[in-house]
N, C-alpha and C positions, 0 to 999 in steps of 0.2 A: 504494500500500500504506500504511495507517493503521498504527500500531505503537505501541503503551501500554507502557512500562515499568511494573513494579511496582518500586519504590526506584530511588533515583537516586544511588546512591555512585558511586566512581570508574568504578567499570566501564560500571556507565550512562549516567555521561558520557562515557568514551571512543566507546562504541559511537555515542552520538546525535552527539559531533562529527564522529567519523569517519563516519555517514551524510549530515550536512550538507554534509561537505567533497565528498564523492562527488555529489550532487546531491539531496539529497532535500530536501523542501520541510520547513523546521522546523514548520508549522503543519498537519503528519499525524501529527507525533510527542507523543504525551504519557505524561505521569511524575504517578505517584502516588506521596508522597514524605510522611512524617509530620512527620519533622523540617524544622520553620522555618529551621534553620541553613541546611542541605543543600539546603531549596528554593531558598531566597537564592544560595548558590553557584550552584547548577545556574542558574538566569533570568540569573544576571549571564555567564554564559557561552552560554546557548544560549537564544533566544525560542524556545519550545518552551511547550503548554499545560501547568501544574503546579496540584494538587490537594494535597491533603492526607488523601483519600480516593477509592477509585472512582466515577467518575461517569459522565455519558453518552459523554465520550473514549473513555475505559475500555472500556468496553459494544459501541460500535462498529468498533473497533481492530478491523484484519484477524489482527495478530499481537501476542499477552500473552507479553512479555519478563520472566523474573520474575529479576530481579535484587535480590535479598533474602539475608541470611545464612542458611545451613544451618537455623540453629536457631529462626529466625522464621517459617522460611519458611509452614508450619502454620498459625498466625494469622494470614499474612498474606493467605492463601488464605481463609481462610473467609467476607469481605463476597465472595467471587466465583462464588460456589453459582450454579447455575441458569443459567450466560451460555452462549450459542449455542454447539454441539458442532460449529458448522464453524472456528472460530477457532483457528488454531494457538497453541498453546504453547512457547514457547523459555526452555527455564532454562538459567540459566547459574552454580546450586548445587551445590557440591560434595557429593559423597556423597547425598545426595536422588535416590531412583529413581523411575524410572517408574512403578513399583507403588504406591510414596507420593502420588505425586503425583495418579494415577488417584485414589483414594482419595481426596482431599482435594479435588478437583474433582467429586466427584461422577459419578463414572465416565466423565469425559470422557479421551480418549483420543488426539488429534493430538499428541505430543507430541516435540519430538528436544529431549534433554538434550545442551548444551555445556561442554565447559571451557576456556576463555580464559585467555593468564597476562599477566600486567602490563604486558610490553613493548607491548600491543595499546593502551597509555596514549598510546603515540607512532606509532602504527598499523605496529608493527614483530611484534604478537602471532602466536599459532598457538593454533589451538583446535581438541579435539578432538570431533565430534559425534557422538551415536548416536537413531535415530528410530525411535518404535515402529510397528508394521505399516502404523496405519491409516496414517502418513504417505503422502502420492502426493509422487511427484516435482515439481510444479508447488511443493508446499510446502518439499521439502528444499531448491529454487533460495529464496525465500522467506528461512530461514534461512541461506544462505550466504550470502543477497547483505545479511543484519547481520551478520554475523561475520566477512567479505570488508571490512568496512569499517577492521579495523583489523589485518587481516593474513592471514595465512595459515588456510583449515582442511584437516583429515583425518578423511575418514568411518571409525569404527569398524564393523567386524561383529558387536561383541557386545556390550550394553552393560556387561557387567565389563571389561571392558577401560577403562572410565572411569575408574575406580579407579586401574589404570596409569599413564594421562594425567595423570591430575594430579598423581601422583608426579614424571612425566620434566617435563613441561610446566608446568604451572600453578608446583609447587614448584620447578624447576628455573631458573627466574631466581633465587632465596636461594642457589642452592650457586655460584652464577656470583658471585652479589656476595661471598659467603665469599670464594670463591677470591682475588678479585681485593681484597679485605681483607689476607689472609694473604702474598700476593705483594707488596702495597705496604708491609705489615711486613716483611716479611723482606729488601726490599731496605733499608730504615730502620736496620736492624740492623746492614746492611754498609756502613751509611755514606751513604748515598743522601739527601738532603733529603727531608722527609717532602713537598714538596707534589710535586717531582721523581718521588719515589717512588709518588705515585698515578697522576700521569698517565701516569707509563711503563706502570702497571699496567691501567690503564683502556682504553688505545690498546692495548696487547700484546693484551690478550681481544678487543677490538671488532675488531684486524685480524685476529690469527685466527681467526674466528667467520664474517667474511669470505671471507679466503680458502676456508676449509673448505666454505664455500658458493657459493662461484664455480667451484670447482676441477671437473674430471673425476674428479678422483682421491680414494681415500676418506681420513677422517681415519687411520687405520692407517697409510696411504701417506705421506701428508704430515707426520707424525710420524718416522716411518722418517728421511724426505728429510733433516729436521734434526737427527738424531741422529748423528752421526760416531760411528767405534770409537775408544775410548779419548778421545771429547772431555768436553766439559764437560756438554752434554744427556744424556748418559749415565751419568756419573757421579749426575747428580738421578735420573734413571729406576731409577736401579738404589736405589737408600734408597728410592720409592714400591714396589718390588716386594718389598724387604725386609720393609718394614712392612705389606706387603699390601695395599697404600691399594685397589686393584679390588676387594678381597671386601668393605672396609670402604664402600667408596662402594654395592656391590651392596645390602650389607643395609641401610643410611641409605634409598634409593629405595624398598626393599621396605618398612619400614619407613612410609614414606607410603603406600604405597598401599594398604596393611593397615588403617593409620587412616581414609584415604577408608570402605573398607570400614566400618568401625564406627560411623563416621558418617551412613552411612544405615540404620545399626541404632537407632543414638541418639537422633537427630532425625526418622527417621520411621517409626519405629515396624515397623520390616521384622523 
């Protein structure tokens, strides 16, 4: 499988180490990348073909990764008019729909739109996908098996539901680093040495992130399990329910995925 990135930022690097470390041959992978800086980064980590525009890579690649921001994404489409309608398409744009995209390819249609979030930098990610009709299954393996490279995915059944994803997902590694912000202040506050107070803070999320993941048991359980009546985890529980921290966290996520939403009003013209 040939595979052409369009941009080469973080994600496209994660994705291209993470298929080399799996076994893919660097020398099927290429990146269409404008910036000289970004090329320079990218060659010094990965021998992998790089351009500065589409070329015959490009043109031949069995699958067009378009790793581009939302709002470029448009121009970054249009040297790509006219290229083979067997070629899948893999974005990995937020808010950018398949309707846009269609549109901007020239009515070409293979397309399953991704969202990946950061953690996939240390192949620890999860990304959620959704493919339009024409996709066959020989393609959606295709697609999984880059997205598989830097961690976990979930097939969506609609793709509104994208919008969602990358409220819980994509955005939800920022409310993890908050969190674990606001818990290494607060022990700071009670005395804790601040570098004390980060690693306790850091190791406390990553084991329990952990266990909640190992466990048979759900996080409501295992919450339960560490809450004594009248101890000290309850007395905290009980100031989050006071201040209603669930409604306030509910509307924060909705809140993103309302903007996903808008953003593929904004950027692509839907």
């Amino acid at each position: 499988m040939k595979i052409a990135f369009l941009g080469g930022g973080n994600m496209a690097s994660a994705l291209i180490g993470g298929l080399i470390a799996k076994g893919t041959d660097p020398r099927s992978i290429s990146v269409v990348e404008m910036s000289p800086a970004a090329r320079d980064k990218l060659g010094e980590r990965h021998k992998v073909h790089l351009s500065s525009a589409p070329d015959a890579e490009t043109q031949h690649a069995d699958v067009l990764v378009l790793a581009v921001k939302p709002q470029d994404m448009q121009r970054a489409l249009a040297p790509l008019s006219g290229f083979s309608r067997e070629k899948l398409v893999v974005s990995v744009a937020a808010g950018i729909t398949l309707k846009s995209l269609t549109r901007w390819l020239d009515g070409h249609r293979k397309i399953v739109r991704c969202m990946p979030n950061t953690p996939a930098l240390i192949g620890a990610g999860i990304t959620g996908l959704f493919a339009s009709p024409e996709v066959g299954k020989n393609e959606r393996e295709k697609a999984e098996t880059i997205l598989r490279a830097v961690g976990d995915v979930v097939w969506m059944p609609e793709e509104r539901l994208l919008d969602p994803v990358t409220a819980v997902s994509a955005s939800g590694p920022a409310y993890v680093f908050w969190f674990i912000e606001q818990l290494a202040a607060s022990a700071v506050k009670l005395g804790i040495p601040k570098d004390a107070a980060l690693k306790m803070a850091k190791q406390t999320v990553l084991g329990s992130a952990m266990l909640a993941s190992q466990s048979a048991e759900s996080p409501e359980t295992l919450r339960k399990n560490v809450t004594s009546k009248g101890g000290t985890t309850e007395a905290a529980l009980k100031v989050f329910d006071e201040a209603k921290l669930a409604e306030h966290f509910a509307r924060a996520v909705a809140a993103a995925s309302k903007r996903g939403e808008e953003m593929g009003r904004e950027f692509g013209g839907d």
